[in-house]
C-alpha positions in Angstrom: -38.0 -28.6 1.5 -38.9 -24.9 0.8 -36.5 -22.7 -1.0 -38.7 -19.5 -1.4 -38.1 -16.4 1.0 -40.5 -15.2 4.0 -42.8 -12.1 2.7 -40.5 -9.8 4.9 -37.2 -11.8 3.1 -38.7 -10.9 -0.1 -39.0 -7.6 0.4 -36.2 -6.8 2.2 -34.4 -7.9 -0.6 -36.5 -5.7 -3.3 -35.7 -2.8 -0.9 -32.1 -3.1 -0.3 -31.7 -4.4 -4.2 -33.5 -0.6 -4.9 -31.6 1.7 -2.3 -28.0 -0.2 -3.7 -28.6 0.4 -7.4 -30.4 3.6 -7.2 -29.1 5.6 -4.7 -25.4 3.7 -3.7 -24.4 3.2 -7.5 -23.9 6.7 -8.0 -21.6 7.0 -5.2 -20.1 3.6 -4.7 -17.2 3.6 -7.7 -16.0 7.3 -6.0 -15.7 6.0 -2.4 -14.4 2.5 -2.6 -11.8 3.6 -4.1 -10.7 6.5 -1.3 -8.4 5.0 1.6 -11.2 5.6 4.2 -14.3 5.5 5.3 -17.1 8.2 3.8 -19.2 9.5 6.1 -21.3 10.2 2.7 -22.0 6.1 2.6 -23.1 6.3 6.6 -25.9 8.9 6.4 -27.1 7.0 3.0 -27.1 3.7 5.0 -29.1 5.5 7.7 -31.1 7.7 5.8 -32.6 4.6 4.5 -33.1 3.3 7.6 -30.8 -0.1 6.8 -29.1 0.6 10.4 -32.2 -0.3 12.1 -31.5 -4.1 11.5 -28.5 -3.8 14.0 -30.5 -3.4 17.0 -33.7 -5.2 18.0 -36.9 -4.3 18.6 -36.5 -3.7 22.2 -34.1 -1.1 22.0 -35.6 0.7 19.1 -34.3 -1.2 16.0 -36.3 -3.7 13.7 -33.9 -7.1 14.6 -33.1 -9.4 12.2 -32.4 -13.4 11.2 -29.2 -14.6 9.8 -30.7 -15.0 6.5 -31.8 -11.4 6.4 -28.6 -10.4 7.2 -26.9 -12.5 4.0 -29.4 -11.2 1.8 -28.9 -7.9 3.0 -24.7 -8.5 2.8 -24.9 -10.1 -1.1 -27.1 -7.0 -2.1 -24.8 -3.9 -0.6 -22.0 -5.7 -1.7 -22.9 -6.2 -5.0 -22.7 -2.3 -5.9 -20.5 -1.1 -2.7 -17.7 -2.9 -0.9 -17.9 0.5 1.8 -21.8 -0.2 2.5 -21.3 -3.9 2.8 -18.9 -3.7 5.5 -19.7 -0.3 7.5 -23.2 -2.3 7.9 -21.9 -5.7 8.4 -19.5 -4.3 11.6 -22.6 -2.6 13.4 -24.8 -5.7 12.5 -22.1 -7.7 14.7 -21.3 -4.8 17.4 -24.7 -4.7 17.9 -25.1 -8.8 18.1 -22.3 -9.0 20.9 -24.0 -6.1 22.8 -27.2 -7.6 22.4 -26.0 -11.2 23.7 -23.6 -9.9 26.3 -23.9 -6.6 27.5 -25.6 -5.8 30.2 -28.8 -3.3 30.4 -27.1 -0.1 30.9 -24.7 -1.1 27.8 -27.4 -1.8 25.7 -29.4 1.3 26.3 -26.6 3.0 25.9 -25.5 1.9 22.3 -27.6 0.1 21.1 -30.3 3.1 20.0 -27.3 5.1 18.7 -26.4 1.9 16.4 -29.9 1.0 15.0 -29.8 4.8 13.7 -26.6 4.8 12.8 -25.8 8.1 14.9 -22.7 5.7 16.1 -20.9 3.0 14.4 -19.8 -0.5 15.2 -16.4 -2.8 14.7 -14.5 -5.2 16.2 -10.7 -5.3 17.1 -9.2 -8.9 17.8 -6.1 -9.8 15.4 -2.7 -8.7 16.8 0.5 -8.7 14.4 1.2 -11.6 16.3 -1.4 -13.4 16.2 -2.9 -14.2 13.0 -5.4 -17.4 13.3 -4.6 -17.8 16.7 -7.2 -16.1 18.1 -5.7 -16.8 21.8 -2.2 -15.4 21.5 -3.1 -12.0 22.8 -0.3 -9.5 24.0 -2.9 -6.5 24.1 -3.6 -6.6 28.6 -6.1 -4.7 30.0 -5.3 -4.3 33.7 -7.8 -3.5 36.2 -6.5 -0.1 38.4 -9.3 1.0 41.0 -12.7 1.5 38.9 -10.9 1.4 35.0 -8.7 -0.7 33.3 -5.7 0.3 31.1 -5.2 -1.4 27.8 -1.7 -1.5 26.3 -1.3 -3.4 23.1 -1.9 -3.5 19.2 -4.6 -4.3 16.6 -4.1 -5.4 13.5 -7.1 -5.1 10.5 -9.9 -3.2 12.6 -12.2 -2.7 9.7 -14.0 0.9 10.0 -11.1 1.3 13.2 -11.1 5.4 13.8 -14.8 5.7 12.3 -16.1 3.8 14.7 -17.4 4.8 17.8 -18.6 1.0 19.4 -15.1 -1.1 19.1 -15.2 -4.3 20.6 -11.8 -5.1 21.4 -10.1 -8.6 22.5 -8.0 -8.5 25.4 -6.7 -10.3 28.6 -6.6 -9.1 32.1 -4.0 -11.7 33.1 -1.6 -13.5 30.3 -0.7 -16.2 33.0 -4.4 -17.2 32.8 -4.3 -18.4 29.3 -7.4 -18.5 27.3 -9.5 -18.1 31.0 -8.0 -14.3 31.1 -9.4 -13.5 27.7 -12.1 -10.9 28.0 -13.9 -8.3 25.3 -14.0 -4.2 25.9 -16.3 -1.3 24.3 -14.2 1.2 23.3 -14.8 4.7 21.3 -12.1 4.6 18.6 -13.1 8.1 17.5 -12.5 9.4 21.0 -9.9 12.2 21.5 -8.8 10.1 24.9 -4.8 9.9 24.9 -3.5 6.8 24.5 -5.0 5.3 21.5 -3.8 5.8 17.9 -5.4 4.7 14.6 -3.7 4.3 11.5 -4.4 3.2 8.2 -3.0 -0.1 7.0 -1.9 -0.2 3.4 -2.9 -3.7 1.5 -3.4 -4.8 -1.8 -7.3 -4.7 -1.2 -9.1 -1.3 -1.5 -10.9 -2.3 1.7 -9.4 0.2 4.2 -8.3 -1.2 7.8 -6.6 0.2 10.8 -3.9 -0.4 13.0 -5.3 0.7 16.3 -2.7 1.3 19.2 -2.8 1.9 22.9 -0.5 2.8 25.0 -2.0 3.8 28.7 -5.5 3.8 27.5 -7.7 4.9 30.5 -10.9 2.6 29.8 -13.5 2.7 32.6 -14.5 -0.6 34.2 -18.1 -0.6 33.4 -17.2 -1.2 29.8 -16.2 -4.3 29.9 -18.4 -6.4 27.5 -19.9 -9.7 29.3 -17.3 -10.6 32.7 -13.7 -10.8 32.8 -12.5 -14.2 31.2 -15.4 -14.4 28.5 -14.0 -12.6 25.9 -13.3 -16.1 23.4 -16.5 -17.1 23.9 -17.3 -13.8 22.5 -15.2 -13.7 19.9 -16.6 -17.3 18.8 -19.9 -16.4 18.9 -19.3 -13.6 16.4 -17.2 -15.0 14.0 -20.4 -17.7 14.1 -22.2 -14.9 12.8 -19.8 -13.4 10.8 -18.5 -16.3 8.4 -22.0 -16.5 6.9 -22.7 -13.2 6.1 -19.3 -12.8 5.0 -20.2 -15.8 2.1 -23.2 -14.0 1.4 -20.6 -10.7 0.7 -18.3 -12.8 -1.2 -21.4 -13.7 -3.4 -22.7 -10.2 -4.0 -19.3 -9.4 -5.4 -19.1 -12.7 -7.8 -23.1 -11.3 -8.9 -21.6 -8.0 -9.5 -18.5 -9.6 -11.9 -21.0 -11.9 -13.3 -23.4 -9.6 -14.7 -20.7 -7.0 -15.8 -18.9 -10.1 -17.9 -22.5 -11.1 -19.0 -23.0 -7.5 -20.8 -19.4 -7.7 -21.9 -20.0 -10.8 -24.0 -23.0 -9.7 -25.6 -21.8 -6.2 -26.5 -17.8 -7.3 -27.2 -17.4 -8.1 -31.0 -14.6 -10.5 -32.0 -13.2 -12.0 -35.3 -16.6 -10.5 -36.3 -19.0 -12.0 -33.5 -20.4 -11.3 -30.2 -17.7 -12.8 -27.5 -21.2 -14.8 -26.1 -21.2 -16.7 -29.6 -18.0 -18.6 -28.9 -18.4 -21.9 -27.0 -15.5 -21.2 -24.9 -17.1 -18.5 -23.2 -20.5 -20.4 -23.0 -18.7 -22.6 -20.8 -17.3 -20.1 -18.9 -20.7 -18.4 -17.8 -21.9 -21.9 -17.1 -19.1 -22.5 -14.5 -19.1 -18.7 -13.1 -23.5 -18.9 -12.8 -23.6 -22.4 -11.3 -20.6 -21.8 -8.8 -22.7 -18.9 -7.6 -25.6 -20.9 -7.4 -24.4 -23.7 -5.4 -22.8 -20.6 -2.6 -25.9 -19.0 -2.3 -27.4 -22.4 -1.4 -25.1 -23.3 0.9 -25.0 -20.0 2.5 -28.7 -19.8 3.2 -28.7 -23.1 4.6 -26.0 -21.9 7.0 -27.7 -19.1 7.8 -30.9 -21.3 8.1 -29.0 -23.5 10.4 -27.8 -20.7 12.6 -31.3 -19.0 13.0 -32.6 -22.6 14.2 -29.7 -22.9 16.9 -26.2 -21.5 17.9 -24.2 -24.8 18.1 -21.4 -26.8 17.0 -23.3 -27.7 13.9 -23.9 -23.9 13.1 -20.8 -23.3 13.2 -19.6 -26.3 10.9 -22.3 -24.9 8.4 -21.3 -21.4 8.5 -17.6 -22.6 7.9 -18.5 -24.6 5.0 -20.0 -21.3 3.7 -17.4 -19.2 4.2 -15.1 -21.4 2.4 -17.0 -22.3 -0.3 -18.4 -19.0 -1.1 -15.2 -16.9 -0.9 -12.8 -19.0 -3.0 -16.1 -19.3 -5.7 -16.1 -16.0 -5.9 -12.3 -15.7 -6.2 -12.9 -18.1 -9.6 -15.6 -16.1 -11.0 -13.6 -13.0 -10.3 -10.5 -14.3 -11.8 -12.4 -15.8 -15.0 -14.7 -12.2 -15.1 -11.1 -10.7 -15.6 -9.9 -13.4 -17.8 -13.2 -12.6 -20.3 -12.7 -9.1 -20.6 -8.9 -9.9 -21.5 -6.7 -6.4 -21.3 -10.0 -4.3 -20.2 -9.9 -6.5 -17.1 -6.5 -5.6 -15.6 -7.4 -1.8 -16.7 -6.9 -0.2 -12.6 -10.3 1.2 -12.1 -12.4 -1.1 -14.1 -14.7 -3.2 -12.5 -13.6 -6.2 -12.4 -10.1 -5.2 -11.5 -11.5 -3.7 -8.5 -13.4 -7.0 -7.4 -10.2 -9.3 -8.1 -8.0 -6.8 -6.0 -11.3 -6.9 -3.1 -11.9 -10.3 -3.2 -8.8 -12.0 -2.1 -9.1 -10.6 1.2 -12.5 -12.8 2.1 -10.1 -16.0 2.0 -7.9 -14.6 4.8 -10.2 -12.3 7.4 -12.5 -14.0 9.6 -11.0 -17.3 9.4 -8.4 -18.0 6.7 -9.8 -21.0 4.6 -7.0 -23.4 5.7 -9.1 -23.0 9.3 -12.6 -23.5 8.0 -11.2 -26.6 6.6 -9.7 -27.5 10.2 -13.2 -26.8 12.3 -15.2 -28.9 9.5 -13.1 -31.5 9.7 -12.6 -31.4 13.6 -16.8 -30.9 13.8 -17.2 -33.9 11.4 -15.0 -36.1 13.2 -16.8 -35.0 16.8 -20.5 -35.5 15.2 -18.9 -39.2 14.4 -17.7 -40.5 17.2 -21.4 -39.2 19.3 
């Protein structure tokens, strides 16, 4: 079994390691901790040309695996939680346009993602929804040549930034999961009926509530055909639960190296904090937790590049799950080494423990990763 990168892996991981620590770090403390998106953090992303791994080749970008996306993910999230998601929610815009749009759709976007000239999200959680993905109130009712969409979001990371929303709707509520069916719509639009508003949360990771009320949304931009949209919204959460482990590790990294200097330079009943045994042990548990995510993350990812099945999704679950509540221990021990300078508000660490909690709820709270493994497990039994 080979656990080394590709050439390309290798290096994609240098360059994203070099643009993230040279040219994000400066930036990244000042706008993570604004409540929205910078447009600053955009044209760095595209100046560097890390946009172009939305989109494939045919429609002007440079494409990319599952793996390169998590390595990609753990690296901008290490040093910038705004970088890490204003590429991750292209990277899967761009995925669901690529797999389900049609040829018009795709020229039409598609170019404008890969150079980051427009930006990408997804809208599917409703207030009254949660994990059920089904229970959609938002309708989108076909009138003549456009629909009207009437109904609320809840969580749209990037929401009024982004000008390629795919949003989750149905065109018939008596129709069940069959009337489901996914939209392209420009959140940055000046189109009446639509209003975006920032959601307040413990987490400095700034989300929308995006309403509409009469939204005039012509027909052609429906994404795939009416009564697809779960399919859709599966297939991108398929992708998305990796690369959100691979996030989830970038930020554990990011506490792990800060508590690692701390230790060595903190002094303490006339010793370096490293010299105690007790927090030995810790830096054993915090570097071996992130080992064993990273492994099962790029095996997930691995898994996912070789086929888009029921196992790929059982794999990128496990990831998810794992990866996000590691992280949330070597978070919460990061803080419990640097004692009082850990709960300081704009420290480091603080910022990562108030960040991190988030990545066990969106995308699949880890109560249902543990239901699809199980349900997978039990399935792959009984064949």
């Amino acid at each position: 079994m080979d656990f080394a990168y590709t050439q390309r892996e290798a290096q994609l991981k240098e360059q994203v390691r070099n643009f993230a620590r040279k040219r994000l770090s400066p930036v990244a403390q000042r706008v993570d901790s604004v409540d929205d998106y910078s447009p600053e953090v955009i044209e760095l992303l595209a100046d560097e040309g890390i946009f172009q791994y939305v989109a494939p080749e045919e429609y002007g970008g440079a494409g990319i695996s599952s793996v390169a996306a998590c390595i990609m993910r753990e690296e901008l999230a290490q040093v910038c939680t705004q970088a890490d998601v204003s590429f991750a929610m292209s990277l899967f815009a761009g995925h669901a346009l690529d797999e389900f749009g049609t040829e018009e759709q795709k020229k039409r976007y598609l170019p404008a993602l890969g150079k980051g000239e427009k930006t990408g999200t997804t809208a599917i959680t409703e207030p009254g929804g949660g994990s059920d993905v089904s229970a959609l109130e938002t309708t989108a009712t076909l009138e003549g040549d456009h629909y009207v969409l009437n109904g609320g979001k809840n969580f749209c990371t990037m929401g009024a930034a982004a000008e390629v929303c795919i949003v989750i709707g149905t065109v018939d509520p008596s129709l069940g999961a069959k009337g489901i069916s996914a939209f392209i719509v420009d959140c940055k639009s000046q189109q009446p009926g639509l209003k975006a508003s920032i959601m307040k949360l413990i987490s400095p990771h700034p989300v929308y509530q995006i309403d509409f009320d009469g939204y005039i949304l012509p027909r052609g931009n429906i994404l795939g055909i009416e009564g697809q949209g779960l399919t859709i919204v599966l297939s991108m959460l398929g992708r998305m639960r990796t690369t959100v482990a691979a996030a989830a590790i970038g930020m554990a990294m990011s506490a792990y190296e800060r508590s690692l200097d701390y230790v060595q330079k903190r002094v303490a009943f006339k010793r370096p904090l490293i010299k105690f045994q007790a927090t030995q042990l810790k830096v054993a548990d915090m570097l071996t937790d992130i080992e064993a995510a990273r492994l099962l993350t790029l095996r997930a990812a691995w898994t996912r590049d070789g086929e888009d099945s029921e196992e790929s999704m059982m794999q990128a679950s496990m990831a998810k799950l794992f990866a996000t509540e590691a992280a949330q221990r070597v978070i919460d021990e990061a803080v419990q080494i640097h004692g009082g300078n850990g709960v300081i508000k704009g420290s480091r660490v603080e910022y990562l423990y108030r960040t991190i909690r988030a990545l066990r709820i969106y995308e699949g709270t880890s109560e249902i990763q543990r239901l699809t493994i199980s349900r997978s497990a039990a399935r792959k039994r009984n064949q």
